[in-house]
N, C-alpha and C positions, 0 to 999 in steps of 0.2 A: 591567608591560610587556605580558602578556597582553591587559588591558582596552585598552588603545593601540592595537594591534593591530584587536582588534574591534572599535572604535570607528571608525580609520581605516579599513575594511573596511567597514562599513557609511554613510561618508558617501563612500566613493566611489562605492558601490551608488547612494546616493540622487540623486548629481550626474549617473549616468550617467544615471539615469533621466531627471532633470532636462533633461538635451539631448535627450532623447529627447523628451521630452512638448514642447516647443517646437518639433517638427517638426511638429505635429500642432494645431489646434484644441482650445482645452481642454472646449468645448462636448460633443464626439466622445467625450473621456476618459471625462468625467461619464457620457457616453450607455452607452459600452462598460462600464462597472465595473456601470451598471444591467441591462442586458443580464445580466452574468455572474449578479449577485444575485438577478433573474428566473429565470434558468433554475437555480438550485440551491433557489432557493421553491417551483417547477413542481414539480422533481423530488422534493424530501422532501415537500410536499403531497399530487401524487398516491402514491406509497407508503402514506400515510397511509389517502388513501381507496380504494385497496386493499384494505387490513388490514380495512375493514369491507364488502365485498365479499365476501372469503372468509370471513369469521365473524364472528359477533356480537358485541356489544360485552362483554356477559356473558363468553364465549367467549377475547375479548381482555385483557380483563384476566387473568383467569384464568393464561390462558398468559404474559402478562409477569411476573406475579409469579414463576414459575416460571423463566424466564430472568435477572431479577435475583437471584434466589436458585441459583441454577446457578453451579457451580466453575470452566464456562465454556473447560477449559482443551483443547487440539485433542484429536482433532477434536469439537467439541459444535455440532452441525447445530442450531439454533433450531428448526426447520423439524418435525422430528423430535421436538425436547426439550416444544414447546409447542403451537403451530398456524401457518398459515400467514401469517395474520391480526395475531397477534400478534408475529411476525417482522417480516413488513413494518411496524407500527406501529413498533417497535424501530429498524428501518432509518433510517424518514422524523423520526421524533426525533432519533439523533444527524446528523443531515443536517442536520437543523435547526437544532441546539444547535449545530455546528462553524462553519454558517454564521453566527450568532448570537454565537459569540466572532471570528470575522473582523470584521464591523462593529464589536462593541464597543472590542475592542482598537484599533480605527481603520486596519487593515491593509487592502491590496490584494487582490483577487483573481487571483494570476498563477499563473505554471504552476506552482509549486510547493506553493499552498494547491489548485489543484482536483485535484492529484494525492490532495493531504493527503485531501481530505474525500472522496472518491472512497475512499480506502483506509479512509476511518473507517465511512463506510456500509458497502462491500462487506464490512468483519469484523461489521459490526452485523449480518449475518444468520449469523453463527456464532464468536461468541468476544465483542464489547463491548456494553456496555450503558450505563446511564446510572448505575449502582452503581460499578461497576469502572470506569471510566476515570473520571471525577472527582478523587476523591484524586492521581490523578498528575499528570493539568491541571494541580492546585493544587500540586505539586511545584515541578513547571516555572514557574508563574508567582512561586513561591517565591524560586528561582535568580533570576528577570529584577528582581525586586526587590531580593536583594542584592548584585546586578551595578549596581544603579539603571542599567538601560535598560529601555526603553517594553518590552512584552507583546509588542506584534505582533513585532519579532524577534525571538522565541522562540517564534512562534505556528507554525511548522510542525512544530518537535519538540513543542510538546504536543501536535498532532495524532498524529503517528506518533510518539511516546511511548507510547500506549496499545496500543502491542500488547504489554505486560506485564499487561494489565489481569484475566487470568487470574489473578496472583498474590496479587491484591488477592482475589479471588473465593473463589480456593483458601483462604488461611488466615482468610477471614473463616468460610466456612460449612464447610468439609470438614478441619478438623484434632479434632473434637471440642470445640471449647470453647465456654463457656458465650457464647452470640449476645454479649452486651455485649463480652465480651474480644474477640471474634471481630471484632466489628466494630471494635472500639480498633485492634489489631494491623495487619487488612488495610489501615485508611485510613493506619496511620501508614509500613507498609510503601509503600504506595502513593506517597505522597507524596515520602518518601526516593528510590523510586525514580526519579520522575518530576525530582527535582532533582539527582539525577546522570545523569543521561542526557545533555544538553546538553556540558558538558564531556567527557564519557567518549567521543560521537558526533563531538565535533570532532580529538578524538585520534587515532579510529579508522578515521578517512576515510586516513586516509597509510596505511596497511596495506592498501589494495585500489586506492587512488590513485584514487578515483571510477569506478571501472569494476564497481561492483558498485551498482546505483541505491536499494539497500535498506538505507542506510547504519544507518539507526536499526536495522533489523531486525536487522544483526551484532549493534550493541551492547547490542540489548534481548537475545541469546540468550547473551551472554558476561555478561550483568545475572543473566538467568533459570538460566544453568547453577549460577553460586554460590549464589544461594539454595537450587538443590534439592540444594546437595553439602550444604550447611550441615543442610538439612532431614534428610537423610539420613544425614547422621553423625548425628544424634540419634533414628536408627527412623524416618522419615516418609519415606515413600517415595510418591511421584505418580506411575502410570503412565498416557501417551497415552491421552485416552479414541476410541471409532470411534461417533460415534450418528450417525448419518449417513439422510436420507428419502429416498425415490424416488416415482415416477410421479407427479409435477409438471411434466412435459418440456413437454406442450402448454399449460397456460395461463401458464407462466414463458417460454416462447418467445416466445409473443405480446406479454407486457409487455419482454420484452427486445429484441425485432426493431422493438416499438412505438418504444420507450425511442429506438432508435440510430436509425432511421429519420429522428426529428423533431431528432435533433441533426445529424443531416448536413446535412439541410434544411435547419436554421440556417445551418451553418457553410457552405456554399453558395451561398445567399443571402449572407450577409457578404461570401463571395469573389465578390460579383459573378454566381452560376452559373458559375462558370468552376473547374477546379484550376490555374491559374496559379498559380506558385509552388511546385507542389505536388514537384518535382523537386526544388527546395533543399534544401528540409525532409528529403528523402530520402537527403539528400547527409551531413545531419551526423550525429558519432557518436552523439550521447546522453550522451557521457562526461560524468560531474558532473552529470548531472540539468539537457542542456540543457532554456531555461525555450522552447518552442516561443512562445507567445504575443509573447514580447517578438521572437524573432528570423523568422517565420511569418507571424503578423497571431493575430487568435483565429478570421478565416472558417476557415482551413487546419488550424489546432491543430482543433477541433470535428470535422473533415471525418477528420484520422487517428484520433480517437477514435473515431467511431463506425464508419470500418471495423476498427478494431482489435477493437471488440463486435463486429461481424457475423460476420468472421472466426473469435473464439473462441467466439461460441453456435454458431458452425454446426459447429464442431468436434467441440462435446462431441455434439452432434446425430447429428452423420453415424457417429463409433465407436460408439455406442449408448450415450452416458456418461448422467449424470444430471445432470441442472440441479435440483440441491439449493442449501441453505444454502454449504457454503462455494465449490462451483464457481460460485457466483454471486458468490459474494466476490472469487473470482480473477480475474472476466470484468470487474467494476465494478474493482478496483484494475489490472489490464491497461490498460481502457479509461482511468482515471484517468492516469497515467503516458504517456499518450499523448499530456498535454498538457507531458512534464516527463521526456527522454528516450529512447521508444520509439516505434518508426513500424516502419512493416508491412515494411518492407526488413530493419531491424538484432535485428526479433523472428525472423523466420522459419530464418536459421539455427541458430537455441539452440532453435528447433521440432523442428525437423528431427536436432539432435543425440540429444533426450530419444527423440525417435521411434524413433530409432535403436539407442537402449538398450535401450530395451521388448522389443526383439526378443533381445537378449543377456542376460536379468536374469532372473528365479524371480518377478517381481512381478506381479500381474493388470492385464493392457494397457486396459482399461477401469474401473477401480477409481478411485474419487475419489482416490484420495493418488496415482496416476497420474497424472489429470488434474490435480491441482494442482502435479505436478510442472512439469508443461509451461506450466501458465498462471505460473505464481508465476517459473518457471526464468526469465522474462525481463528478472527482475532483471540478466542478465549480457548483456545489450544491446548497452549500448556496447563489451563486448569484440568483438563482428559486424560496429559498427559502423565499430572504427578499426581491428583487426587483418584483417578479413574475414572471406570467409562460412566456409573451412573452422578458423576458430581459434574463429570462433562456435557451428558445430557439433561439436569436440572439448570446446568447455564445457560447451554442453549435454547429452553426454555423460558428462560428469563428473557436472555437477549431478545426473541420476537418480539418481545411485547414491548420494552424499552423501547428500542428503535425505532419503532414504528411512530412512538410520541416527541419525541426528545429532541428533533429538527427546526421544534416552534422555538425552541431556546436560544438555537443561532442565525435562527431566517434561510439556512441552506447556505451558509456562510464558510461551512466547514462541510470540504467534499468530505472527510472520514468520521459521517456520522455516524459507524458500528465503532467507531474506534472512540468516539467519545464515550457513548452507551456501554463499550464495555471498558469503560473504566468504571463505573460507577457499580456495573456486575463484577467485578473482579474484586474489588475494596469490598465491596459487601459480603460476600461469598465466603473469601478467602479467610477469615477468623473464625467463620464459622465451622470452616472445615477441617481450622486447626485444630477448633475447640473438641470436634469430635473425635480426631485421630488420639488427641492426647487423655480426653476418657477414657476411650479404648486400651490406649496403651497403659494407662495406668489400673485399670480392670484386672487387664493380662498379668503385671505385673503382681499384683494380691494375691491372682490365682496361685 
């Protein structure tokens, strides 16, 4: 009954699209899917030749070997663990590699894979690799085999799957065991995890009703808490690691303000130079990971991403934070998501909440797990976007403080620990807010 379900579920997806693309020139289609392919080639290409900018090639390998060999598990700033060079080499590979399973699999590029690959790069400079998310790929593509459906619909949870890719890491190199076992264990752990996730992720979505955008991230942190209880009933105990780099600010500003700049421009050009439009887009919640592309255009979707980047590099800028490894993670999966539920209206209240914390809490107002409270906290979006701005900023108010405890549960086992955190603010919130509207509206109604 299950597969019935998802099977009708996905050819309604395809038919809708179907009408859709018949409004349209299919010539346009063709043009636009290259378009998107182009600019995720631009983008993990230059990375690429960055990485040999800031150091050698010598230099570079050196340093990757070192990050596929890394436990990986938060915080591990690459940046810090290797060189700069060899970060971004790391980055523009699985950039590369995500975009490289979109084409093969025969999938689309819409809002929900450039969110995907956006989140897989920005953890590629602090938590995946090409060691550690593999085996779980191969999970997932495991499940869509013995579902017998095609890959590409299961092609966004093997993207965001891998933020357990830590786990894979952890008992391959850091339990003591002889590398061979080590390596058996992690890929087989891996993989297991990677083909329950799908099932576990579509269960787990009714427990926050879409209002939390980091669906996989709950499920990878309810994945990653069991394993570390299991690990630790046995002695094995994982604590958060903090390696974290600074005084990168000005020549990462530069590739970052670079970076946003020439997407706006795109997305500008596309819109004609105009933000027509740009009002609608403002208008929806986010709820479920609206897909902006399909309901925007891709000129408007490009246009909110890249002030979505300007916005949060100028952020960590103006507090004096640090554009390390993983605030670049947060700013690249922000900006990601901005084409797949967030826009500058329904992020700025859960800003404004976290900001708000800062000043009530014992935590350092400028500290990267700060700042990635605030960038990551925006997983709870569409709660700003449909309840408003002050139910926005009492979540984001919640979220500081969750987050900041809630790591000891998976050992740092799960990169998307705001996405776990706010699952647990979303489910709790979310009735409450129903309960009030419908007071309200029943009030009105008496009147």
């Amino acid at each position: 009954m299950r597969r019935e379900r998802l099977n009708l579920s996905l050819e309604d997806k395809n038919n809708l699209q179907d009408k859709k693309f018949c409004l349209v020139d299919n010539n346009s289609l063709i043009a636009e899917e290259k378009v998107k392919v182009n600019f995720f080639l631009a983008i993990g290409l230059m990375f690429i030749v960055l990485a040999f900018v800031f150091n050698s090639p010598r230099e570079i390998w050196i340093g990757y070997k070192k990050i596929l060999t890394s436990s990986a598990n938060l915080i591990t700033d690459y940046i810090e663990l290797s060189n700069r060079g060899a970060t971004f080499f790391n980055a523009g590979i699985m950039l590369l590699i995500s975009l490289g399973m979109v084409k093969v699999s025969g999938g689309k590029i819409n809002g929900v894979i450039i969110a995907a690959i956006f989140i897989v790069t920005g953890f590629s400079f602090f938590g995946k690799n090409l060691f550690n998310t593999m085996p779980i790929t191969l999970g997932v593509l495991l499940i869509a085999r013995l579902e017998k459906l095609p890959f590409k619909e299961y092609l966004p949870q093997a993207l965001f799957a891998t933020g357990l890719s830590p786990l894979v890491s952890e008992i391959t190199f850091n339990l003591g065991l002889p590398l061979w076992q080590g390596l058996i264990y992690g890929t087989l752990v891996g993989i297991f995890t990677g083909a329950i996730i799908p099932p576990m992720a579509t269960k787990f979505y009714s427990f926050h009703q879409g209002f939390n955008l980091y669906n996989v991230g709950f499920t990878a942190g309810i994945i990653g808490m069991i394993f570390m209880a299991i690990l630790r009933s046995m002695g094995v105990d994982v604590l958060p690691l903090t390696i974290i780099s600074s005084g990168n600010n000005k020549g990462f500003s530069l590739v970052l303000y670079f970076v946003f700049a020439l997407i706006l421009l795109l997305g500008l050009y596309a819109n004609r130079w105009s933000m027509k439009g740009y009002s609608s887009l403002l208008a929806l919640s986010g709820r479920s990971g609206t897909d902006f592309t399909e309901t925007s255009g891709l000129g408007l979707t490009l246009v909110n991403m890249a002030l979505l980047g300007i916005i949060t590099t100028s952020y960590v800028l103006v507090i004096g934070g640090e554009l390390n490894g993983p605030t670049i993670g947060g700013i690249l999966t922000v900006v990601g998501f901005g084409a797949y539920g967030k826009h500058i209206k329904n992020v700025m209240p859960i800003f404004l909440g976290v900001l708000i914390a800062k000043y009530f809490n014992i935590y350092d107002h400028y500290s990267t797990s700060s700042i990635l409270a605030l960038l990551f906290g925006s997983t709870l979006a569409p709660i700003a976007g449909y309840y408003g701005v002050l139910a926005g900023i009492i979540a984001g108010f919640i979220h500081m403080a969750i987050t900041m405890n809630i790591g000891y549960l998976h050992g740092g086992m799960n990169l998307y620990n705001n996405g776990f955190s706010g699952g647990f603010i979303a489910a709790a919130l979310v009735p409450i807010f129903d309960t009030i509207i419908r007071h309200k509206t029943a009030r009105a109604n008496e009147k």
